[in-house]
C-alpha positions as semicolon CSV with decimal commas, in nm:
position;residue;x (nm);y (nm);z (nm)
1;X;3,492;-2,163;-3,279
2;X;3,217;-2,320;-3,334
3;X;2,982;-2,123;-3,082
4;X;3,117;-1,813;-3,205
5;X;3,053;-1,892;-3,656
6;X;2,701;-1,921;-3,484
7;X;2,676;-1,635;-3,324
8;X;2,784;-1,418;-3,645
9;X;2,514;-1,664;-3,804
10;X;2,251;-1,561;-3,574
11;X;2,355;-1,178;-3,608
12;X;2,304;-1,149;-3,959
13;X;1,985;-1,346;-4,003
14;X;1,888;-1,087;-3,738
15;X;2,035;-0,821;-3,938
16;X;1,809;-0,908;-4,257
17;X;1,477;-0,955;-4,062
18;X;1,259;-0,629;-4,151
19;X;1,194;-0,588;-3,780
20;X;1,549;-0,510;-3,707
21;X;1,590;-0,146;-3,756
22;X;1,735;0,199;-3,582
23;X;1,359;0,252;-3,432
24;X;1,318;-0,089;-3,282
25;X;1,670;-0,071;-3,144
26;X;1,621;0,276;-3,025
27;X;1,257;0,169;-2,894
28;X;1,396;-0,145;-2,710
29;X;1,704;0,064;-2,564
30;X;1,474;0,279;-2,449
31;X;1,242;0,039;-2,237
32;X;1,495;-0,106;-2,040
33;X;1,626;0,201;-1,968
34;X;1,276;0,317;-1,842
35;X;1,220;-0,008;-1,682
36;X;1,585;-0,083;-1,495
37;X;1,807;0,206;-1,477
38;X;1,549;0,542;-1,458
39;X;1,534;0,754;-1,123
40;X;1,133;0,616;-1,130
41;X;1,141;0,322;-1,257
42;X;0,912;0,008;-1,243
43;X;1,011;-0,132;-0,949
44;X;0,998;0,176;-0,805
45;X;0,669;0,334;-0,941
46;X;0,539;-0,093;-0,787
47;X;0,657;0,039;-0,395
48;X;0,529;0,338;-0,480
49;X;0,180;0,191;-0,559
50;X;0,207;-0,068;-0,327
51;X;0,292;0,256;0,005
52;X;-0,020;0,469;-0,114
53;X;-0,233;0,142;-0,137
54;X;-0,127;0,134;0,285
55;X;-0,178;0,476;0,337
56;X;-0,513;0,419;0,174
57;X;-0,628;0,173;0,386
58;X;-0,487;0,377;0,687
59;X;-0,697;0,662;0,660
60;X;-0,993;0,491;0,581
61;X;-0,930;0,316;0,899
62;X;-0,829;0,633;1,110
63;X;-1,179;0,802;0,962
64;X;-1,354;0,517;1,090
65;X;-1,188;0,525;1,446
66;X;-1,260;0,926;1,425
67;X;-1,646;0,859;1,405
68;X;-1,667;0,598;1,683
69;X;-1,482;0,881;1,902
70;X;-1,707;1,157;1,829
71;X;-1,989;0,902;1,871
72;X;-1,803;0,854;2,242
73;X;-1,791;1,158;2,310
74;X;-2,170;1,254;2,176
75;X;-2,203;0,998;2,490
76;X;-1,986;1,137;2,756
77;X;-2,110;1,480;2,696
78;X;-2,506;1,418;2,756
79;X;-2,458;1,136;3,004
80;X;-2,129;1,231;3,210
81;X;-2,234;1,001;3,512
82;X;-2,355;0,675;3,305
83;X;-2,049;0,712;3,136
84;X;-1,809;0,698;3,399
85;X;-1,975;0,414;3,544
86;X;-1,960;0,208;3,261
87;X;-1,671;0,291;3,124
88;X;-1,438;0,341;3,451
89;X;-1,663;0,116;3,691
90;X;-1,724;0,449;3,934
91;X;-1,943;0,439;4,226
92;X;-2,065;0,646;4,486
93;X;-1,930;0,586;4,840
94;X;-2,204;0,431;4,935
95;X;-2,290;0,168;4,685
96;X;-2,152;-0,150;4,560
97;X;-2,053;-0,255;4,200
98;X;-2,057;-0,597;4,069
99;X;-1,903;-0,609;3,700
100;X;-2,029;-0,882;3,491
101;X;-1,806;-1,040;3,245
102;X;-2,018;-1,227;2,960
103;X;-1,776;-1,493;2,744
C-alpha cells in the first residue's frame, strides 16, 4: 500500500510541474518511437553507418590495388621478357637461374 500512496504521490507532483504538458508527452512519445520501434531507427541508421564506413575503406583500398595493377601492367607491356623473368623465374634453355631470397 504503501509503494502504491507513493506512486499517486509522485504522479501528481509530476502532474503540477509546468514541464508536464500534452507537447512534452507527445514530444517524448515521439522519441522513443523514433529511437526503438521505427522501420530506421537508431540502431539501425548506427549499422547502417557503421556498413558504409567498410565499404568506404574497401574501395579506397580496391582503388589503390587498381593503380599498382596498371602500374604492373605499364611493366609487362614495355618489358615482356624482364618481366617474366622476374616475376615467373623464366629462362632460356640454355641458361641457369639462381633466385636469391633476402630476409
Amino acid at each position: 500500500m504503501k509503494t502504491i500512496s507513493l506512486i499517486r504521490l509522485w504522479y501528481a507532483r509530476l502532474r503540477q510541474s509546468k514541464w508536464l504538458n500534452k507537447y512534452t508527452v507527445a514530444f517524448s512519445i515521439f522519441l522513443v518511437w523514433m529511437i526503438f520501434f521505427d522501420k530506421h531507427n537508431a540502431i539501425v541508421q548506427y549499422r547502417l553507418k557503421h556498413t558504409l564506413n567498410e565499404m568506404e575503406r574497401e574501395v579506397e583500398k580496391y582503388a589503390m590495388e587498381l593503380e599498382e595493377a596498371q602500374k604492373e601492367r605499364e611493366v609487362l607491356e614495355t618489358f615482356h621478357e624482364r618481366y617474366a623473368r622476374e616475376k615467373y623465374f623464366m629462362h632460356k634453355p640454355d641458361e641457369e637461374v639462381f633466385v636469391i631470397v633476402r630476409e
